[in-house]
TORGU-5572 format. One record per residue (C-alpha): x, y, z. Coordinates in steps of 0.25 Angstrom, whole numbers, plus 5000, padded with zeros to 4 digits. Layout:
XYZ ...
//
This chain:
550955555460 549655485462 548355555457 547155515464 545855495457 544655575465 543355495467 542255555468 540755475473 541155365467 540155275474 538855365467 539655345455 539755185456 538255165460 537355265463 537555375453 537255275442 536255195447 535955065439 536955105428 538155095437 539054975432 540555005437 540854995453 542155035452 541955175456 541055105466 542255005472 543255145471 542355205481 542455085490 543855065490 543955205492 542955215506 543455115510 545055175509 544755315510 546155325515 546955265503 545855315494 546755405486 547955285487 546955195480 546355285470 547355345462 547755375447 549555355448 550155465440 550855365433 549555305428 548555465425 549855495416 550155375409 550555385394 550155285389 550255265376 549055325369 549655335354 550355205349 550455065352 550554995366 550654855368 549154785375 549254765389 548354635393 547654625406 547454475412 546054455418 545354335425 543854335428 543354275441 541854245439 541254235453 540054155450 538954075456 538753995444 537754095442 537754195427 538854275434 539954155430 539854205417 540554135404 542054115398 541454165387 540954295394 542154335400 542954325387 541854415381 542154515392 543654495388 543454525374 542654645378 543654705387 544754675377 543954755366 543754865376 545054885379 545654865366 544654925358 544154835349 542754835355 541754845344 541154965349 542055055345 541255125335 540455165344 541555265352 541055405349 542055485339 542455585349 543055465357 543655385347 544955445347 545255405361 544555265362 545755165363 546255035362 546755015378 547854915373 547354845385 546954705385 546354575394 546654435393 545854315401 547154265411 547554125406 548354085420 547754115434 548754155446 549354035450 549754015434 548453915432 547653905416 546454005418 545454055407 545554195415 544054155422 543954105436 542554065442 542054065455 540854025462 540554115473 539354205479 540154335478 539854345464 538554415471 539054545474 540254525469 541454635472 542754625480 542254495488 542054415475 543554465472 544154405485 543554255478 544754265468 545654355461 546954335453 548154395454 547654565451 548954625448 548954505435 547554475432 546454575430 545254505439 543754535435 542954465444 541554415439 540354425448 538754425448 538454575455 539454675461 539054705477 539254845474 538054885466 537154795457 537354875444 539054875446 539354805435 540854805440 542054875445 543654875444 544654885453 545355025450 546955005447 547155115456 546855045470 547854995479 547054865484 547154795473 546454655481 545154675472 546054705458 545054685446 543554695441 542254645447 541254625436 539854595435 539654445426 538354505419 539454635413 540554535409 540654535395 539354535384 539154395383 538354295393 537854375407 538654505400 537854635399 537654675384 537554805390 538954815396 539354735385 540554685393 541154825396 540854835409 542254765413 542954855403 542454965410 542854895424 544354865417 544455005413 544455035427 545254925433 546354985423 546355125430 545255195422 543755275430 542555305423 542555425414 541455495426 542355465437 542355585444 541155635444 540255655457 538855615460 537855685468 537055595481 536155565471 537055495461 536955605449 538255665444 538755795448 539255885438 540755845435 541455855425 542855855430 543855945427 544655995416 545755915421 545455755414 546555675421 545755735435 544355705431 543455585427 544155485422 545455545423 545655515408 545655625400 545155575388 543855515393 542955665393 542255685408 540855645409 539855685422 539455535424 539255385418 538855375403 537755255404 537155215391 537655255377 537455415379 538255445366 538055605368 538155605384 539255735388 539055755403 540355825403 540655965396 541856005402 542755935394 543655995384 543255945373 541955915378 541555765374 540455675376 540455585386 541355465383 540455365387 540855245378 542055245387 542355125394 542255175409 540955245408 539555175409 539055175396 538355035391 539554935386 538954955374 539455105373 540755105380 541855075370 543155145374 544255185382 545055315380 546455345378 546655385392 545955275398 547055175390 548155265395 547555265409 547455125409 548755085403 549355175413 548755075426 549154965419 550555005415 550755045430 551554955438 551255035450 550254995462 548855075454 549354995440 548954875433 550254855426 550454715433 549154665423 550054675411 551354625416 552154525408 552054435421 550654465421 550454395409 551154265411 550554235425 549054265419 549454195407 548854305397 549854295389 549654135386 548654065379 548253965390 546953875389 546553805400 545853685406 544253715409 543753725424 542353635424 541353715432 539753695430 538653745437 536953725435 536153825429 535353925438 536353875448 535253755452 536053635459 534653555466 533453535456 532353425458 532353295454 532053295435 532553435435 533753465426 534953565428 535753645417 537253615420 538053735418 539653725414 540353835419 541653785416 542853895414 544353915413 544453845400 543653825386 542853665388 543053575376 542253465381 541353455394 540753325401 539653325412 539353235421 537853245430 537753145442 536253115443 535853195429 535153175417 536153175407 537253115417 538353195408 538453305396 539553355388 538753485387 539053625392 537753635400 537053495401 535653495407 535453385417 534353325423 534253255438 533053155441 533553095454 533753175468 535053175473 536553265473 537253245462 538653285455 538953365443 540353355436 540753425422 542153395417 542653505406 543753475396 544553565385 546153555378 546753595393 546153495401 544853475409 544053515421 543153425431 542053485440 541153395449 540053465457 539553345467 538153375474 537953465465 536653435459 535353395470 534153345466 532953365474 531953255473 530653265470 530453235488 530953285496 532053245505 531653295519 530253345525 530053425535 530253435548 531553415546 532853465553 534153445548 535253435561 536353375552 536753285561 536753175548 538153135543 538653225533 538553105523 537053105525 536853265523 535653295517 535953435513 536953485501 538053555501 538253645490 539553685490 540653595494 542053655497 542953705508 541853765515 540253745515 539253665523 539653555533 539053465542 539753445557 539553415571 539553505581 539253625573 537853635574 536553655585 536853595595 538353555592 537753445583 538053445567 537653545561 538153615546 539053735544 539553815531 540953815534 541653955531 542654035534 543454155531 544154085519 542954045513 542754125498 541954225504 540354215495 540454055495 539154005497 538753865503 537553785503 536953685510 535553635503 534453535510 533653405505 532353465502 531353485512 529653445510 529053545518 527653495513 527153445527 527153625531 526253645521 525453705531 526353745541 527653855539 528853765540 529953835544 531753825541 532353845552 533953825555 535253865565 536453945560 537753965567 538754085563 539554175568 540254305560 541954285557 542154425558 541354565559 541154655546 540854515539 539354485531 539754355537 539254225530 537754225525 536654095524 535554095514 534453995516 533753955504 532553875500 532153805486 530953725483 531153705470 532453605471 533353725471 532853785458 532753905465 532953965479 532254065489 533154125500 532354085514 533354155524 534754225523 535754225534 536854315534 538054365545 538054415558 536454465554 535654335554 536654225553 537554235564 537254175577 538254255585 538754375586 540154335586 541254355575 542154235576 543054175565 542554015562 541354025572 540653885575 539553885584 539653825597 538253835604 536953845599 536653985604 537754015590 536553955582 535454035575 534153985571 533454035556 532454015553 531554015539 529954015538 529953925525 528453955521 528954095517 529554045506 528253955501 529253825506 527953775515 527453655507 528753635500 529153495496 530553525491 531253625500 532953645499 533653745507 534953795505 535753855516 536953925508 538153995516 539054125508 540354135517 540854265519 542254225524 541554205538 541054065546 540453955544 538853955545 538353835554 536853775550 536153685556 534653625562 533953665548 532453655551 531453625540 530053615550 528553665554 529353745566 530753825569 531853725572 531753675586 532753655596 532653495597 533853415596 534353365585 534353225587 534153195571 534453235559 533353215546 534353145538 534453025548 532853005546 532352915534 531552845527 531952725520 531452705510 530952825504 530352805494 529352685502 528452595497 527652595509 528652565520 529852645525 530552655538 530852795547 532452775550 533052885560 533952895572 533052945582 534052965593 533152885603 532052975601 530452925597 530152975587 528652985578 528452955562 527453015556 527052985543 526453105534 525753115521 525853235510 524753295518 525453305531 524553215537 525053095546 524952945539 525652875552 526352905564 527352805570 528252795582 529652745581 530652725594 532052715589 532852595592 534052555601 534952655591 534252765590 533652725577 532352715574 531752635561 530452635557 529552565548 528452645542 527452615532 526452685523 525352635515 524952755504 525952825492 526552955495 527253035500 527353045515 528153105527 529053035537 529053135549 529853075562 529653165574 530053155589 530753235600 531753275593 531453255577 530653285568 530853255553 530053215542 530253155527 529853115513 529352985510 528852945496 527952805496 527352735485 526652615485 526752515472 
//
């Protein structure tokens, strides 16, 4: 016979019933599973006989059981990628707890002393992965779900659950921004989402870990995985989120907790409320038991579990049934986790910048930060293309870059077991202290890839292309290529040269662009494109539009699996007023397009627009990168080089204060080429606009006379 457990408003009671002090969600993700199933409800949620009357073995020895776990830290090389040295201060934590040896015993209340146990349960980091692999327990990975991070961010990676007890370590939790995290009950039949989501700012007391909590949020979060509820379980809530009077009956195994050593209470212990009794029914009637574990007292009051939680939670994992955990702490489970082994392993090099801050201008410095894992590093060696020092043998070099360009990063990490190699190429831009582009400016990207101008943040499988036939018109044009294999929360981006908007100084210049989408499949958020701009060499970033779905970034109502467009009419044009943002008279002006998939399509871009007026519909006959000035830096003399296609075209030569110094024609020659000679007789700094039917571009040039 199977018992079920009755639920009762456990949606007030996982947010609003306690406001800014909730911190668990799993009452929260019970209540989910259970709308969503109402059917199977009582199937999913159940207490086995075999588990509410296990023995146990309260009085005399019992051999420790050990649980393997592995901790997938799903970062963006932001805090949340918290430390080695972090988590094993959460393993150390838990291990106390469960064992209790945690130093705060002496602060559990004599009345409850008798029945605060050691669980004889303990954890140990995984020393092989699934396919048999050297592994520290830890596996990082970069990915936007760590925002809002729940059953999504599980789907990124998971080992084997019925071996490895999973905790996945992510910046917020989508459910509510004060769940600190939630469990998976042993109890439920889908068992796809095994294991612990956990907030990185409540791992452990060390580095981002709250002092508060003092790492017993995960504790709390295994107790629950392991079978047991909060001591206030049953109680109900009014509309307003206050507790109804209840007690729960005389029966213990049928109230509550269901644990009859845990005395009923009428809600949540917050604080440290040593003389808090919301419960006089109970024979003996006993204070609230709020250093227990599973309630919500501050880490720093909870201390203990009961017998009857051990018992309760021996019983799930001594259960070899379909509701057990027994498979955690199987003899087999211990040699394909390797946690009965010391194993030490080679180190994984990994490295970011500080603040996340890959474009700076020309003198500034950056703080490299190794983030290297899966082994302790004995010796370290960094190598800066294009810095100031050109390498370091220290953990977290500061480096300085004085010439504009893109340059590589690469850090080799070494210790007893071998060594690691990472090269990140591109990976550092310099902006120069002019700007590369002035506007007018129109990019078509009907340049050969070799000669794009723009960079690609992100190079792998996926991300931004350039080719024919994809764009307006059925010319080149760029995509983000996506499908529905692509690691849903990837993000791609695609950054520009930097833009001199200082001839609009008095005038409103204006972004404008085409996109091309189509949904894959209804019931989708589909994919979503964020437009930003900096004027400060990427130091910081301002949002200038936000493009999502079928809402504003589709351009067809259809739902078709790998869409391309096909006419213009599948084209959308955006468009941005950039003197909103105070961009009017900026000399240094990126944009960053950036695509998060969300196992959809491909997002096609193209005819980005920098100009006085909304993009046009003239032909693109040119693209700004075939348009130089050579050279540039000039003493005096320089020539306009472009394919004009045939067309006349005007050259207008402009100074800082917009005001023409020349005009010339030019007629191009027998090849379409045109090749002019210019000269100017005064220092400065000046703008090449050439303008025609069909063009209409502008540039920087610096001359200096000596």
């Amino acid at each position: 016979m199977r018992i079920f457990l009755l639920l009762f408003g456990l949606s007030s009671l996982g947010i609003s019933g306690f406001g800014q002090h909730v911190q668990c969600g799993t009452d929260q993700f019970v209540d989910e599973q259970i709308q969503n199933n109402k059917q199977k409800a009582e199937s999913i949620y159940s207490v086995p006989d075999a588990i509410l009357n296990y023995p146990g073995k309260i009085h005399g020895k019992k051999a420790v059981v050990t649980i393997p776990v592995v901790f997938h830290v799903i970062h963006e090389y932001g805090p949340e990628n918290i430390s080695k040295a972090q988590i094993l201060d959460q393993m150390r934590i838990l291990n106390e707890d469960f064992r209790r040896r945690n130093a705060d015993t002496s602060k559990t209340r004599a009345i409850f002393k008798s029945i605060a146990v050691d669980c004889e349960i303990e954890f140990k980091m995984a020393t092989k992965d699934p396919k048999g692999n050297c592994t520290d327990g830890i596996t990082r990975t970069e990915s936007n779900l760590t925002n809002g991070g729940d059953e999504e961010a599980k789907k990124i990676i998971k080992w084997d659950q019925s071996q490895y007890l999973n905790i996945w370590v992510v910046k917020t939790i989508g459910r509510a921004a004060n769940i600190l995290g939630y469990a998976v009950l042993p109890t439920s039949n889908d068992k796809s989402g095994d294991g612990i989501i956990l907030r990185a700012a409540y791992v452990g007391s060390i580095g981002t870990g709250s002092k508060e909590y003092a790492g017993r949020t995960l504790t709390h979060e295994v107790g629950h995985y392991l079978g047991l509820w909060h001591p206030f379980q049953n109680a109900q809530h009014d509309a307003n989120g206050d507790p109804i009077p209840d007690c729960g009956s005389s029966n213990c195994q049928r109230s509550g907790d269901w644990i009859c050593d845990t005395p009923p209470v009428l809600s949540a212990s917050f604080g440290c409320n040593t003389a808090r009794n919301s419960c006089t029914n109970d024979a003996p009637d006993l204070l609230d038991q709020m250093e227990n574990f599973m309630d919500y007292a501050d880490g720093n009051c909870a201390n203990m579990f009961t017998r009857d939680q051990r018992t309760r939670m021996l019983g799930y994992l001594n259960n070899t049934g379909n509701f057990g955990r027994a498979s955690h702490i199987s003899a087999a489970t211990a040699n394909a986790t390797g946690i009965n082994i010391t194993n030490p392993c080679a180190p994984k090099a990994d490295f970011h910048v500080k603040n996340l801050q890959t474009i700076i201008c020309e003198g500034n410095a950056l703080e490299f930060i190794d983030m290297s894992w899966n082994g302790d590093i004995v010796d370290r060696v960094w190598t800066f293309e294009g810095g100031s020092p050109s390498s370091s043998t220290f953990q977290n070099p500061t480096v300085t870059y004085n010439t504009p360009g893109t340059y590589k990063v690469t850090l080799k990490v070494t210790n007893s077991q071998g060594s690691s190699e990472t090269t990140k190429t591109e990976f550092i831009e310099v902006q120069g202290s002019v700007a590369e582009l002035a506007s007018p400016f129109l990019e078509t990207f009907q340049s050969p890839f070799s000669e794009f101008t723009w960079k690609k943040e992100t190079n792998d499988a996926y991300g931004w292309e350039r080719l024919d036939k994809t764009g307006y018109d059925k010319s080149f044009g760029v995509v983000c290529n996506v499908d529905d294999n692509t690691p849903i929360g990837s993000q791609y981006s695609l950054v520009s040269p930097n833009f001199d908007l200082s001839l609009h100084k008095d005038l409103s210049p204006v972004l404008s662009f085409r996109t091309a989408y189509s949904m894959r499949q209804t019931g989708s958020a589909g994919e979503r494109v964020v437009i930003y701009g900096s004027v400060d060499c990427g130091e910081t970033w301002r949002v200038l539009k936000s493009l999502i779905g079928i809402t504003t970034l589709s351009s067809t109502n259809n739902f078709i699996p790998d869409w391309t467009p096909s006419t213009n009419s599948d084209w959308k044009l955006q468009v941005v007023n950039l003197d909103q943002f105070g961009f009017a008279s900026s000399t240094n002006l990126i944009l960053r397009f950036e695509v998060t998939t969300n196992a959809g399509n491909s997002v096609y871009i193209d005819d980005i627009n920098v100009d006085r007026n909304v993009l046009s519909t003239r032909n693109k006959t040119m693209d700004a990168t075939q348009f130089n000035l050579v050279p540039n830096p000039s003493e005096g003399q320089f020539r306009v080089e472009l394919n004009s296609q045939n067309e006349r075209i005007n050259i207008d030569v402009l100074d800082v204060l917009g005001q023409k110094v020349q005009t010339l024609n030019a007629t191009p020659n027998a090849n379409g080429r045109v090749n002019q000679e210019v000269s100017v007789y005064q220092s400065g700094l000046y703008f090449v606009r050439v303008h025609g039917k069909n063009i209409d571009f502008t540039k920087k040039i610096i001359i200096t006379k000596y």
